[in-house]
N, C-alpha and C positions, 0 to 999 in steps of 0.2 A: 841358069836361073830357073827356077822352078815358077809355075803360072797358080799355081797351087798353093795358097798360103797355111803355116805348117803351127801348129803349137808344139815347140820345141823343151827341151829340160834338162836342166845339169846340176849339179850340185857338188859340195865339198872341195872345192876348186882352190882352197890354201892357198895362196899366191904368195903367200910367204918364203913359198919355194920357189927358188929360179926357173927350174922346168916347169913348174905349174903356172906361174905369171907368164912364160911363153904361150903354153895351152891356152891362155884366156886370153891372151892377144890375137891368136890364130881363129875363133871362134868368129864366125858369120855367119848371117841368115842365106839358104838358100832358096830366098825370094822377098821381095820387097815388103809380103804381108805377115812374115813370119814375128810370132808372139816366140818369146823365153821367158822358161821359168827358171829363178835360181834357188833351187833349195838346200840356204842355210851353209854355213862354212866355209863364207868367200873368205876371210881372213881375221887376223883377232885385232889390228890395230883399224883404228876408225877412219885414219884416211888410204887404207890399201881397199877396205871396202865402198869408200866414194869413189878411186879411181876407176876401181873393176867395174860398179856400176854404170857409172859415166860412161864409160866405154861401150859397156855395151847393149845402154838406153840410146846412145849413138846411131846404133847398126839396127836394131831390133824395132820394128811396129811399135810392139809393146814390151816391157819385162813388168816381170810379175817376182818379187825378192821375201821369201819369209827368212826367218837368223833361225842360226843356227846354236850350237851353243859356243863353238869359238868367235864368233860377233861379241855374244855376252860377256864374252870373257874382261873381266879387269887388268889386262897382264903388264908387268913390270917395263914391258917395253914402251909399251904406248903413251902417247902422252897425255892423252883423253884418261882421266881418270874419274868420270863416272861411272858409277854401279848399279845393278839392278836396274828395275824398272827405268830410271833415270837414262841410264844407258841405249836402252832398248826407244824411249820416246827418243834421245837423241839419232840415233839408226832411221826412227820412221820418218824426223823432222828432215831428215839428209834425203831421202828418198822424194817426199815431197815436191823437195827442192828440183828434182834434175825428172821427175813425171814417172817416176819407178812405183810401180804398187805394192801395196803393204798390206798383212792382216787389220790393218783397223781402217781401211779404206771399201767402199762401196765395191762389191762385188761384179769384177767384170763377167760378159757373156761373150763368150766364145761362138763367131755366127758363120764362120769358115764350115768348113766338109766335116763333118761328125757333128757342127752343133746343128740349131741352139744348145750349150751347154754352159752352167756355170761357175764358173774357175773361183774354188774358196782358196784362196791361200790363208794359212791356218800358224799359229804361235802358240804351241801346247805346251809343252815342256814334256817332263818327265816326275814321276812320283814314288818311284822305286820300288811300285808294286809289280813287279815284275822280275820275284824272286831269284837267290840263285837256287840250283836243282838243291833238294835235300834240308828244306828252309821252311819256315810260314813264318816267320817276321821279319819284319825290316828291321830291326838291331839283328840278327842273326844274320840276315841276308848280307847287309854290311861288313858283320864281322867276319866272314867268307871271304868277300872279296880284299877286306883288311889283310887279312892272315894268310890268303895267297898273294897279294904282293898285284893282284889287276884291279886298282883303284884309277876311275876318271878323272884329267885331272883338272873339271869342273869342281871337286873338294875343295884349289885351290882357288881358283878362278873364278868362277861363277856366282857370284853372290846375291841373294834375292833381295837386296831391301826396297820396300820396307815393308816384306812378307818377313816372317819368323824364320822362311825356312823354305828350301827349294820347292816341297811339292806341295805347300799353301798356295807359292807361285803358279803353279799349274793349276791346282786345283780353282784358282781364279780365271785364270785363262780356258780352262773346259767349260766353265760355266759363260762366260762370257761368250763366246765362240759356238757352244751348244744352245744361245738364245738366236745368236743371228741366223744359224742354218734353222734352227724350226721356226723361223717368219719367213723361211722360203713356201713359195708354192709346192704342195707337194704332187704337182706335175712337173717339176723340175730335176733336170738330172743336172749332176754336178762332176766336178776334176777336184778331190780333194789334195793339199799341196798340205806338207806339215815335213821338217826337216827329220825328225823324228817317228819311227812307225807308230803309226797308228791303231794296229792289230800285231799280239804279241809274234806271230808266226814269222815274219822276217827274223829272228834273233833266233830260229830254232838251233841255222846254222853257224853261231858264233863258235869261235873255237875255243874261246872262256866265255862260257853260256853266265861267269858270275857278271861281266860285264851289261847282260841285259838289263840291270835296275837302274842303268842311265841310259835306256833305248827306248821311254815311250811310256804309255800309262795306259792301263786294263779299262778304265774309267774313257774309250772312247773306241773301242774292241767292237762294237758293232756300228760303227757310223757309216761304213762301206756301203750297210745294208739299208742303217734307217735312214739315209740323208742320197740316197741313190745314186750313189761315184759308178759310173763309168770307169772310172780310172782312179787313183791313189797313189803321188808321187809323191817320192822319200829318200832319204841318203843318208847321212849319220854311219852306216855301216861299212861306208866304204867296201861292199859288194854286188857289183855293179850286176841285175837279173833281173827276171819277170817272174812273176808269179800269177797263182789266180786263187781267192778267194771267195766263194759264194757267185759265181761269174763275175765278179768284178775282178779288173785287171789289176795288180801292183806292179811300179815300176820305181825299180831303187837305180839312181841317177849319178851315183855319187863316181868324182874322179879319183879321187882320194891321194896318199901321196906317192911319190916318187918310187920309193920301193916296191908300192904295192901296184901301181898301173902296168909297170916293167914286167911284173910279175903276171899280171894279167893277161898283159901279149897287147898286140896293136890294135886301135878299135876306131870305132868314131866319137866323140868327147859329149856328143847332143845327141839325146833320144827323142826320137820322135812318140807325141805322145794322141795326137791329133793331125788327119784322120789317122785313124786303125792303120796302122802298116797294113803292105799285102802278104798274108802270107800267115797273118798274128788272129787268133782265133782262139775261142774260150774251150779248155776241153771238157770234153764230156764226164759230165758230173759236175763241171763249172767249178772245181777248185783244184788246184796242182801249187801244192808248197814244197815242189824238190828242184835244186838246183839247177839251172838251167844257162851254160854259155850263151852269149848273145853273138859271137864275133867266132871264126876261124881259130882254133889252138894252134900259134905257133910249134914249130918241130922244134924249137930249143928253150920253151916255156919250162921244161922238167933242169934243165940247167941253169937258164937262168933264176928257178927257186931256189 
């Protein structure tokens, strides 16, 4: 057990999957003060993500839970069939319930080894400014990903009402969200948490770069800088790296699924996000957006792709 209490983070954790609901059974704090973050995509029916929580509001000091967009999701399986916003308050009212924190809840401070720091967990969405290559509108940008065949299948799922339209939703949400961080003090430093990047450069490495117009919105592209993150944890990409942006640190958390973790090679499931690892330092010139393994490459990682 560690004497040292940790702010911890995971995200995309799909439990829908049987190997992935083993991963999140297997998940403990390594000391009795450790906080968890879950960013966004524990699962799409509404009581695999009360369990997962439950679970491990359980174990955990604190969790701290933003959705993802398969939370959102309205999917045929479930049996919760409300939508939009509807959906999303029932999510927070579940959270409530069992002491889990949410983006529309008072901002926790972080007062363990790195802080005082203030932990926003953040509900942005996406607004599909964030073209594919070769593009300047969003009906073009769309009809890219249309006509190659890589469409999210939030198209099907995700439904904003009773906004018009996905990135009204967001665009409500950056605004809301962008009032409560500027009545911070601005001697405050912060842990931005949003399941979705925040600043377009995590998507530079998608391997259909059309898929980025469901990865985040240009409309919050400097908040790293104006709202003073320390850190910036994110998943949606299901590829799990560090980066650094204007010295601040980004840490994409995501487990992602089955084929893709395998693929990965064996790792640890929770990054630690607080304090600083030893060893994790900002490089010079304070920003590195290239790929960076976090864990050992296994010797049979090129077969098992």
């Amino acid at each position: 057990m560690s004497e040292t209490p940790k702010l911890l983070a995971v995200s995309d954790l799909h439990i829908g999957y049987r190997e992935n609901r083993e991963i999140t059974e297997s998940l403990h704090p390594e000391g009795p003060g450790d906080w968890l973050i879950v960013a966004g995509d524990v699962a799409e029916k509404v009581e695999d993500v009360e369990w997962t929580l439950r679970l491990l509001a359980g174990r955990f000091a604190q969790v701290i839970w933003v959705p993802g967009n398969h939370e959102l999701w309205t999917h045929p399986s479930d049996e919760v069939t409300l939508r939009g916003l509807a959906r999303y308050e029932r999510l927070v009212q579940l959270c409530r319930e069992i002491g889990v924190l949410t983006p529309e809840d008072e901002f926790p401070v972080w007062t363990g080894d790195g802080g005082p720091v203030t932990i926003v967990p953040m509900f942005l969405l996406y607004d599909y400014s964030f073209l594919a290559p070769g593009t300047t509108t969003q009906e073009a940008s769309l009809k890219r990903a249309y006509d190659t065949g890589v469409v999210c299948s939030d198209e099907r799922f995700l439904h904003p009402d009773p906004y018009p339209a996905r990135e009204d939703w967001c665009r409500a949400r950056v605004e809301y969200t962008r009032e409560r961080l500027e009545a911070l003090s601005p001697d405050v430093r912060t842990v931005l948490i949003n399941h979705w990047p925040v600043e377009r450069h995590p998507n530079d490495i998608l391997r259909y770069p059309q898929f980025a117009q469901w990865c985040g919105t240009s409309l919050s592209g400097d908040w790293h800088r104006r709202y003073r993150a320390d850190v910036v944890v994110y998943g949606h990409l299901h590829i799990p790296r560090r980066t650094w942006m204007d010295g601040t640190r980004f840490e994409e958390v995501s487990v992602g699924y089955p084929r893709e973790w395998r693929m990965w090679g064996q790792r640890s499931w929770l990054r630690q996000v607080l304090p600083v690892p030893e060893g994790v330092v900002a490089p010079e010139g304070g920003t590195d957006t290239t790929f960076h393994r976090l864990w050992p490459k296994p010797e049979d990682d090129a077969a098992r792709a």
